[in-house]
ZAMARGU-4260 file (C-alpha; in steps of 0.2 Angstrom, whole numbers, plus 5000, padded with zeros to 4 digits):
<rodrens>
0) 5822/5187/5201 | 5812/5185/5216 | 5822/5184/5234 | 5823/5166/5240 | 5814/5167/5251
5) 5798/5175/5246 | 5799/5160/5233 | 5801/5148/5246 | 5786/5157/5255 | 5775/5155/5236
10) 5781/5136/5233 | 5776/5132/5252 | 5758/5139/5253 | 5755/5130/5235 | 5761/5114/5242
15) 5752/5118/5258 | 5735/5116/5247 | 5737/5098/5242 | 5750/5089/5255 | 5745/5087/5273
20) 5761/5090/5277 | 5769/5105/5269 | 5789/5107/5268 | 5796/5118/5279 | 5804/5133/5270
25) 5822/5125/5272 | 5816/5109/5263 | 5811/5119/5250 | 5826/5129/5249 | 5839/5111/5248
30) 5827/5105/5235 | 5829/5116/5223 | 5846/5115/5227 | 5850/5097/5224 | 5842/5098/5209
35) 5849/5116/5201 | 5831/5123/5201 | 5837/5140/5202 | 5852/5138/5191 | 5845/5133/5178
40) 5829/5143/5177 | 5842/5158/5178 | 5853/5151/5162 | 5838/5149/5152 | 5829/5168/5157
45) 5847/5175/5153 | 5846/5165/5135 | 5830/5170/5131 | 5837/5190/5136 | 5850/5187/5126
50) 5841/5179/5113 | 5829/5195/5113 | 5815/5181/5111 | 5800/5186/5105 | 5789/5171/5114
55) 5801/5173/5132 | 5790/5161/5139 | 5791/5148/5125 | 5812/5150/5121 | 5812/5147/5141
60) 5802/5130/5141 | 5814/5127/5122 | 5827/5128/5131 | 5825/5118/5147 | 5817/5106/5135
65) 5834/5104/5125 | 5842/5104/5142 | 5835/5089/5152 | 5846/5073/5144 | 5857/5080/5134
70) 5876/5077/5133 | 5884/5089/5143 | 5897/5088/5130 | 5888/5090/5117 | 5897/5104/5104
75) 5885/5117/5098 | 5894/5129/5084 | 5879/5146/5084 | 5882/5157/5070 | 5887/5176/5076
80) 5892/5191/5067 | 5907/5202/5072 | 5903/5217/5084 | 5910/5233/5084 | 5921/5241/5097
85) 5929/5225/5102 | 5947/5229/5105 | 5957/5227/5123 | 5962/5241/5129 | 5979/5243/5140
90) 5971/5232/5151 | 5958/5221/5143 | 5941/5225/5134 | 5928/5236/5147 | 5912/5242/5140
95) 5894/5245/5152 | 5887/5230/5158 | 5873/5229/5148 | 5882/5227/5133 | 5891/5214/5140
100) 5877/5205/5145 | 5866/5210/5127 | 5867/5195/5112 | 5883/5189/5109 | 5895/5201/5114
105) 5904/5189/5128 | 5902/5175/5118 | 5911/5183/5102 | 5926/5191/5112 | 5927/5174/5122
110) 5928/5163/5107 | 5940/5175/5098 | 5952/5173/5112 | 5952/5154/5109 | 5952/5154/5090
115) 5970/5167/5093 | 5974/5155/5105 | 5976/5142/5094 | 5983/5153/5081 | 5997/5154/5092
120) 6000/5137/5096 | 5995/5138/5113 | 5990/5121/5120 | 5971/5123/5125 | 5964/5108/5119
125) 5968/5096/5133 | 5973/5111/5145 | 5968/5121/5162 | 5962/5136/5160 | 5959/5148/5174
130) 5942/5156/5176 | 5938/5172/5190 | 5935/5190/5193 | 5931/5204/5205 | 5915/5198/5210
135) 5906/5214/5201 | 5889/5213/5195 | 5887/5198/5180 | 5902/5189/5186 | 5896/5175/5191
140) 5882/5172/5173 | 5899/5178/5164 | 5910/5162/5174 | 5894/5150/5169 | 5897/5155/5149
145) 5913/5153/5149 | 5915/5138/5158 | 5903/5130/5144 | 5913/5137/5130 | 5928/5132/5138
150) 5923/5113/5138 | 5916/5117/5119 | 5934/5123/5115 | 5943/5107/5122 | 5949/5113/5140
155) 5951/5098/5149 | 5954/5107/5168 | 5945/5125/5173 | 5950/5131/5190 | 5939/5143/5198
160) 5940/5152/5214 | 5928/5152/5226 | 5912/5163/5225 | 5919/5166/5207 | 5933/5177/5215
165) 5951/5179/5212 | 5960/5195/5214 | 5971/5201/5198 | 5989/5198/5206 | 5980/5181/5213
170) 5976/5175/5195 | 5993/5176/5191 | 6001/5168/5205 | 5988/5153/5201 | 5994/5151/5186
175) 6011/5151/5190 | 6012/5142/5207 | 5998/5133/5211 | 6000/5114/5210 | 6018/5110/5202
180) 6018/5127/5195 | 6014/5135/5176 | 6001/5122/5175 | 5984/5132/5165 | 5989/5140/5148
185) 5982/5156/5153 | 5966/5161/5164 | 5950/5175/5161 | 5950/5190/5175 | 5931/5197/5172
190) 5936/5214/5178 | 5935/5234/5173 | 5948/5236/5189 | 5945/5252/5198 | 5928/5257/5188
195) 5913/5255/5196 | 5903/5240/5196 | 5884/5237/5191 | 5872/5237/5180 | 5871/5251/5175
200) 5892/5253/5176 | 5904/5243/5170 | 5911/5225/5165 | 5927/5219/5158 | 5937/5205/5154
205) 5957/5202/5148 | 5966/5189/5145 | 5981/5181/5155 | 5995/5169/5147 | 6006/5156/5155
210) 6016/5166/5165 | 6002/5174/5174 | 6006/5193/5165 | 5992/5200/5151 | 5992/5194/5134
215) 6005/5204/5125 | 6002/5217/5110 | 6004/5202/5098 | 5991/5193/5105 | 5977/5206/5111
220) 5980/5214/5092 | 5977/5195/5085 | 5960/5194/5096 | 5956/5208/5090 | 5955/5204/5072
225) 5946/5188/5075 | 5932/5199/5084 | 5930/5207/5066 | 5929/5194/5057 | 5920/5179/5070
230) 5905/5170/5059 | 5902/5159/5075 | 5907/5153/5092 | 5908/5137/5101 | 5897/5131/5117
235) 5892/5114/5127 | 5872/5122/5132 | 5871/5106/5141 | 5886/5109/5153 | 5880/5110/5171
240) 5880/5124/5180 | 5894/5124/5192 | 5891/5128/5209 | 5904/5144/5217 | 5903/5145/5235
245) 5913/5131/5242 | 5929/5124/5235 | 5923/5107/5226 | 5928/5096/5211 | 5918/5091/5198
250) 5918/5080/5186 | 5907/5084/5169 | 5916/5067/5157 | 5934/5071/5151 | 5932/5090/5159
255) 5936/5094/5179 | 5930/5111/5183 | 5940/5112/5202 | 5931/5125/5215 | 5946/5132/5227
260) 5949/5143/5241 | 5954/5161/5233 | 5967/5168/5246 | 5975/5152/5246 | 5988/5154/5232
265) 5993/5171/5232 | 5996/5171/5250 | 6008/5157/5249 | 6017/5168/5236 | 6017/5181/5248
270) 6024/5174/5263 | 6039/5167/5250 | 6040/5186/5247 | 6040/5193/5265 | 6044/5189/5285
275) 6026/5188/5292 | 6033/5183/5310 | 6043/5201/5310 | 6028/5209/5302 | 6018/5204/5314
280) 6027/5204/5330 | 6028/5223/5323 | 6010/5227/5321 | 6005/5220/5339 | 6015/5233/5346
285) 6004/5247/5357 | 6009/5263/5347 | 6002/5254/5330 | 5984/5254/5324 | 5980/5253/5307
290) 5964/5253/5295 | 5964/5243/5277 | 5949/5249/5264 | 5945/5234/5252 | 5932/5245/5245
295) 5919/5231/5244 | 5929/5225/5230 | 5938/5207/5229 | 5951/5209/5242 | 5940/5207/5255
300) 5943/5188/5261 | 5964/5192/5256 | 5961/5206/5269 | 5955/5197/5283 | 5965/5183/5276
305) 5980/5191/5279 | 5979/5204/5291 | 5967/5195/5302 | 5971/5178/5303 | 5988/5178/5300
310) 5997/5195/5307 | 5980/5194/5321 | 5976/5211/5320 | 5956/5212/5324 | 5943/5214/5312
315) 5940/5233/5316 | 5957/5236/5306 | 5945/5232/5289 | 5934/5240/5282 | 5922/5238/5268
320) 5928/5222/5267 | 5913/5212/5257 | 5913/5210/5242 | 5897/5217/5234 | 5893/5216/5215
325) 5890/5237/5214 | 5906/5240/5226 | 5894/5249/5239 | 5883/5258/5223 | 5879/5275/5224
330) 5874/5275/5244 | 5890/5271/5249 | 5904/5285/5255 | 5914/5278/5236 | 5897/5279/5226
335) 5902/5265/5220 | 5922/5267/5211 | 5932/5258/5220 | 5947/5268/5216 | 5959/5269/5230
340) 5963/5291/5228 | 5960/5305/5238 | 5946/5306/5228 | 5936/5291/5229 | 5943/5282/5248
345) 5933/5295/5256 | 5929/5286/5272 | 5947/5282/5275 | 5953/5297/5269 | 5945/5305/5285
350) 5949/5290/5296 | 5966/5294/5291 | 5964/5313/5293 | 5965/5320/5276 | 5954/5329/5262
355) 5951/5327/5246 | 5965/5337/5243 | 5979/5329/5255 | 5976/5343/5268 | 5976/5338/5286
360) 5960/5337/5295 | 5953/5336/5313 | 5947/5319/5318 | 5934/5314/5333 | 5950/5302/5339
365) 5969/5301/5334 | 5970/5295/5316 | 5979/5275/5312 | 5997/5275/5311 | 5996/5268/5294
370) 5982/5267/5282 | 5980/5257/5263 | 5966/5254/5252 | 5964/5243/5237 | 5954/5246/5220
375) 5940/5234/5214 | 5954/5219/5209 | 5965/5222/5220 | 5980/5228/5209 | 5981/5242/5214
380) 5985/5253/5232 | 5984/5268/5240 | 5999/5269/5256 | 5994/5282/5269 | 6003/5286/5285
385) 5996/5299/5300 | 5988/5312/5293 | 6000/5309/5279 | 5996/5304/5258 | 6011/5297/5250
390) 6009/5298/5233 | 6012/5282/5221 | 6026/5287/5213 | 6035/5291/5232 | 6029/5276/5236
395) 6039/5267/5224 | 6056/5275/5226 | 6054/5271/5244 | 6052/5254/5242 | 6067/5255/5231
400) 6076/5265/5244 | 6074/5254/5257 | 6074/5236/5246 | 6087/5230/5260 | 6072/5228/5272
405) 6061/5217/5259 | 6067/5197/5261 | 6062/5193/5242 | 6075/5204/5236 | 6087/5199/5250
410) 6086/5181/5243 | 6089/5186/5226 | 6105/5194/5231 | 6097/5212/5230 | 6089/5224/5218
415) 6096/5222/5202 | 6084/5232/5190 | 6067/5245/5193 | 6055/5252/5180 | 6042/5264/5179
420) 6029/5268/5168 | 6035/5285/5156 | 6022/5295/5168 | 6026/5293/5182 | 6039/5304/5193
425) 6058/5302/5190 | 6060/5299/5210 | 6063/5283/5206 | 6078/5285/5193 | 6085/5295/5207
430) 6086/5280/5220 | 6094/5270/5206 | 6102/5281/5200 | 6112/5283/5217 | 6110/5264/5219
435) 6119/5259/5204 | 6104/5250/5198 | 6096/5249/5179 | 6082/5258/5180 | 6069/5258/5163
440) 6056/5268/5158 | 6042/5260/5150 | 6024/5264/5141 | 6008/5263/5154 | 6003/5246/5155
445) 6010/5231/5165 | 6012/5220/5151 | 6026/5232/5145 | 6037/5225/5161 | 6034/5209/5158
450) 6048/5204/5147 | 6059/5214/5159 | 6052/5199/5174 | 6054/5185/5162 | 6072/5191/5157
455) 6083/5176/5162 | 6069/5166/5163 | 6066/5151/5150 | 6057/5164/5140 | 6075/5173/5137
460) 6085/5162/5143 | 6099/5169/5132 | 6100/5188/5138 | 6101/5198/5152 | 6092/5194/5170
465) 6085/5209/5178 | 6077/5201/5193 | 6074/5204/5207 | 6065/5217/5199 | 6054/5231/5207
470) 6042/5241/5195 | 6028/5252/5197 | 6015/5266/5189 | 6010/5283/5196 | 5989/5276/5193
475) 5995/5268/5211 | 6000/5251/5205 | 6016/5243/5211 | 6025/5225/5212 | 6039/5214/5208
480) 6041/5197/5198 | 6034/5187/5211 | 6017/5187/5200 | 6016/5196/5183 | 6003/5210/5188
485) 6002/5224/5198 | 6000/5216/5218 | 5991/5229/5228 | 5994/5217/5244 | 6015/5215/5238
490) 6014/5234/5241 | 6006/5236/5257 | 6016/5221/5264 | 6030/5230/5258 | 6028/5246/5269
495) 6022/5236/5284 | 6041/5228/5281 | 6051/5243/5279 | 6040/5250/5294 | 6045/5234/5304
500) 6062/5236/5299 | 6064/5255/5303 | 6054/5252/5323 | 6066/5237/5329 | 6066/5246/5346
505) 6046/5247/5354 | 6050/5259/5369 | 6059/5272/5356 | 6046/5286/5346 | 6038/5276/5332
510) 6043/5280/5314 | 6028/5282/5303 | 6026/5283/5284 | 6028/5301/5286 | 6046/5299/5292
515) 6050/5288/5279 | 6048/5300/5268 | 6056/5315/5275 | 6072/5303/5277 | 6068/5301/5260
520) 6069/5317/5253 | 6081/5325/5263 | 6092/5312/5255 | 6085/5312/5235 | 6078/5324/5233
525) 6058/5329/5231 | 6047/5326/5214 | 6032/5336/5219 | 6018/5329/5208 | 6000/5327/5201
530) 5988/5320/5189 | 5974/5330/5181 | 5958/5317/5174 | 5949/5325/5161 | 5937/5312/5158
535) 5921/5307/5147 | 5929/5320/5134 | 5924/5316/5114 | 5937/5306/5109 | 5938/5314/5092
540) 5942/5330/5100 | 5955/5323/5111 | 5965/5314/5097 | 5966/5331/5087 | 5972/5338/5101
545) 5986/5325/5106 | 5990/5325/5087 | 5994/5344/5086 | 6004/5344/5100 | 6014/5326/5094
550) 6014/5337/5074 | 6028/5348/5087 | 6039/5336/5092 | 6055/5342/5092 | 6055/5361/5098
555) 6066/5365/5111 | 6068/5382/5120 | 6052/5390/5122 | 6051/5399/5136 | 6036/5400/5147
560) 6029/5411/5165 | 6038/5406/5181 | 6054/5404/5173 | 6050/5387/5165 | 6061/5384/5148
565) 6058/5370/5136 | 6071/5357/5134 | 6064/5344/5123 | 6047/5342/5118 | 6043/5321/5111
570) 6032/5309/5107 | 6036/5294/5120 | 6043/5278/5110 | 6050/5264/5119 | 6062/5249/5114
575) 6059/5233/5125 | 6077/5229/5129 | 6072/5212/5131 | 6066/5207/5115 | 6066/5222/5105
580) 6049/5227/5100 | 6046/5244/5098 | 6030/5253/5106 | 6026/5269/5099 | 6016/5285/5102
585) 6015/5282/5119 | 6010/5301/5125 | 6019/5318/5122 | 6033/5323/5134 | 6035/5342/5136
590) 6055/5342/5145 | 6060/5358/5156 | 6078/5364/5158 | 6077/5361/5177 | 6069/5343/5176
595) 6052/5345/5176 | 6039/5338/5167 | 6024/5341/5158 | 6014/5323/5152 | 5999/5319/5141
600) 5988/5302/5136 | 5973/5296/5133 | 5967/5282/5142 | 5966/5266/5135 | 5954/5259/5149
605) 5939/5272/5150 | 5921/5264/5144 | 5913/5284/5140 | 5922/5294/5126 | 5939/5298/5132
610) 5950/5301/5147 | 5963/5312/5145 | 5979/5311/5157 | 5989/5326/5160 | 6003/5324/5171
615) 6012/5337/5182 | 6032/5335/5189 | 6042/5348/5199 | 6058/5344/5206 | 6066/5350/5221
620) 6081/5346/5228 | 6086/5339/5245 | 6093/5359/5250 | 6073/5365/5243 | 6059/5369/5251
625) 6053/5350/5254 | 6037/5353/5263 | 6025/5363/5252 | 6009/5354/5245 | 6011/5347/5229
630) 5997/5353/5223 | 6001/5372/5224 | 6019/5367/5219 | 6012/5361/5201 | 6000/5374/5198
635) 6009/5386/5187 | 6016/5370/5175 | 5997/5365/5176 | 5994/5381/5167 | 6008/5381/5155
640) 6000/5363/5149 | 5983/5371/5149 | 5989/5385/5137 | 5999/5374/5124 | 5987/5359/5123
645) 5973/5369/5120 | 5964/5359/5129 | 5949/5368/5133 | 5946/5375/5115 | 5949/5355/5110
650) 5938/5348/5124 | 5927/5363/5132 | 5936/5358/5149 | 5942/5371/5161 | 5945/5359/5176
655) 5949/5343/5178 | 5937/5329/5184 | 5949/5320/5197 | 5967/5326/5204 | 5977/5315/5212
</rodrens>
């Protein structure tokens, strides 16, 4: 596509030859806007793409042809054929961009959602449905397809938000608070989360239902089978293409599509969740600075939102905080993943005066009291204090530690249950366990707490209710049931709380993230821990070596170097306790006499061959040695795992790719 405004340039000089009076390049610009000129010329190129047209020109001039007074309305059914690879992973289906955007491959997964849909009896005919996503590249073309299928499929109401963006944890709180509350049956994210976006990277799209949380197992298995089995798919070609960039409603006959602000929602869930006066009576204190990396992902407008308009920090407190379609691409100090690690937040990483690995670093000026990031959906976050990581898993059992401080679960009478995916570090069940609070252990994915947030609710009315509920996942995901998704703004919120809470006095020395967490493990205890990536490894190589080790299940009493003795060696199974559906096979737990852990998966949500997960857990407690570096700490278990998964024979890997 040619920039605006070389095209402006071209159509003034042209005009220029046969009118005395040529339009001035503004002119230009609003006529072709009035009338969709771009749009529409877009729509059709993309068709004819898609199409693989063999006369481009010709399918173009087709299809504007068949455009200009038709029904908007009007139901075309165009014959498909199913695709291979077409099955949502943990969190949705993610493949490269360009498949995404080649034939039919949105349209078949698109249309297979609706078709289960109606298999399950959801009310989609007549209903609103909620359309948005990161903002990566193909966001907005993927909104304009599904809008049209939408209307082809008997939506009555599409909400969008504006620019095409809503953040994951925002989806979900517009589906269940905005207007009167659990109005749209479900809603579309277009997102691939923290992988990087392009196109040349990746795309991905999932599915939320009615109370804002992912389509469960049931559901995702029943789209999946329609995918394989699709002969065609519904569309109106005719619908107009919907302007983003302003909140806006229009109406296309019996079908509203509705335009709104994106922060709008999820930030008045948030101030139902926290005290924003004490927050930021907090942050305006002298001794406090503080930098936010949105990762030129979608939390960009939440940050300045939030931090900027309503606690008044200044603009200098964000950074990368525009959304771009690539995340910053390869140029950028991220190269593009916007993956809030030690890894990948490299400039606030050094901002915040670490390195890669955690170790403290010399800064031109004295780093920010606190520091956080967000990932490309903004479901995820990273909490950092002075020259200080705290890992996810610490992050969690802090906020569980300190639940006391966080006004949502003051007004729910207190804490009554926490979960954690099986991964992540048993600090957690620790606090609870001193607590007197249920604590679960549940299979990565955040659909598996859903039915532990809906518990009590008119979805189980009849059981047991464990909210207020906290829950959260060592991949730096962390919330409660205010939304049904990770909230990676809940979690930041949460610390600037417990921070506000712990600093009531300004003149006496202030108590950083670091702080916390000494208090913390002087009185639980210390989980030291890390996770090795060993990613884009040949699946088929990865799955013999998972199935070896799961063929052991069972052994007990191995020994190993550094004094390490084998407890229990499983293959993770869980029980929902809410409805009792069993989840099996979800990684193999190698148990030590002394509590620590050795963890393996493979990733669900990778787009290249497989991601293998090995996870690394050292106890110490509160009379240990509590300031070592985690790191060194989990070396020799790292070793062991290397040894009896034999993973380098299996994979030809010697090291991993990330460690966080």
């Amino acid at each position: 596509r040619r920039h605006p405004a070389r095209r402006s340039r071209c159509i003034v000089s042209c005009h220029a030859m046969s009118a005395p009076k040529p339009w001035t390049p503004q002119e230009v610009e609003d006529y072709l806007a009035k009338f969709k000129v771009q749009e529409l010329l877009s729509e059709a190129v993309n068709d004819a793409v898609q199409a693989k047209a063999a006369e481009p020109l010709s399918h173009i001039a087709d299809f504007l042809g068949k455009l200009a007074g038709a029904d908007p309305l009007a139901v075309e059914s165009v014959e498909t054929k199913p695709i291979d690879g077409q099955k949502p992973g943990t969190s949705g289906l993610r493949k490269k961009t360009r498949v995404f955007m080649e034939g039919n491959y949105l349209h078949n997964f698109v249309q297979a959602c609706f078709d289960t849909l109606y298999t399950e009896g959801v009310p989609v005919k007549g209903g609103t449905l909620v359309v948005s996503g990161d903002g990566r590249f193909y966001n907005s073309e993927a909104i304009q397809i599904i809008l049209k299928m939408a209307a082809a499929n008997g939506v009555a109401r599409i909400w969008v938000g504006t620019d095409g963006l809503l953040s994951t944890p925002a989806v979900s709180a517009v589906i269940r608070s905005r207007g009167s509350g659990f109005v749209p049956f479900g809603g579309f994210i277009l997102s691939a989360s923290h992988n990087p976006g392009g196109i040349d990277e990746d795309f991905g799209i999932k599915f939320n239902m009615g109370n804002g949380g992912p389509a469960p197992e049931k559901v995702t298995d029943g789209i999946h089978k329609r995918t394989t089995e699709i002969t065609s798919y519904k569309i109106c070609r005719a619908f107009p293409h919907v302007k983003l960039d302003a909140p806006t409603k229009m109406q296309v006959g019996a079908v509203e599509v509705e335009v709104f602000d994106c922060t709008e929602d999820h930030l008045k869930v948030l101030k139902e969740c926290f005290d924003f006066a004490q927050i930021k009576s907090f942050v305006q204190r002298k001794d406090f600075s503080m930098v936010y990396d949105s990762m030129n992902g979608v939390q960009g407008p939440y940050a300045k939102k939030v931090f900027c308009e309503e606690l008044g920090l200044p603009a200098s407190s964000l950074i990368n905080a525009d959304p771009k379609p690539d995340f910053g691409g390869a140029a950028s100090p991220s190269h593009g993943h916007a993956d809030p690690n030690l890894t990948h937040a490299v400039e606030l990483i050094a901002k915040m005066g670490l390195d890669k690995k955690g170790n403290k670093i010399s800064t031109p000026a004295p780093p920010p009291k606190f520091g956080a990031a967000a990932d490309g959906d903004a479901d995820r976050n990273m909490i950092l204090g002075d020259q200080f990581f705290c890992t996810p898993s610490d992050s969690l059992a802090a906020i569980a530690a300190n639940q006391e401080a966080i006004p949502y679960f003051k007004k729910g009478g207190g804490l009554k249950a926490c979960a954690r995916s099986m991964p992540t570090s048993c600090a957690l069940d620790r606090v609870a366990q001193a607590k007197g609070i249920e604590c679960f252990e549940v299979p990565t994915g955040w659909k598996f707490f859903g039915n532990l947030m809906d518990s009590g609710t008119a979805a189980f009315p009849k059981g047991k209710s464990y909210t207020p509920f906290l829950c959260g996942e060592e991949s730096f995901g962390t919330g409660s049931n205010h939304v049904r998704e990770k909230d990676g703004m809940w979690a930041v919120l949460a610390w600037l709380q417990i921070l506000a809470a712990k600093n009531p006095d300004p003149s006496a020395p202030f108590v950083g993230v670091a702080d916390v967490m000494q208090e913390h493990w002087a009185t639980f205890g210390r989980n030291y821990y890390a996770r090795y990536d060993f990613e884009g490894v040949d699946k088929a190589s990865a799955t013999k070596m998972m199935e070896e080790m799961s063929s052991k299940a069972g052994e007990s009493g191995t020994e190993y170097e550094g004094g390490f003795k084998l407890q229990t060696l499983d293959v993770f199974s869980y029980t929902d306790p809410v409805d009792g559906s069993v989840s099996k096979n979800q990684g193999v737990r190698y148990v030590m006499s002394d509590g620590s852990r050795i963890v393996f998966r493979l990733s669900g949500t990778g787009v290249d061959g497989a991601t293998v997960r090995l996870y690394l857990e050292k106890y110490e407690a509160p009379d240990g040695d509590l300031g070592q570096h985690a790191f060194d700490v989990i070396k020799p278990l790292a070793k062991i795992a290397m040894d009896v998964s034999k993973l380098t024979e299996y994979t030809g890997r010697t090291e991993p790719t990330v460690i966080t």
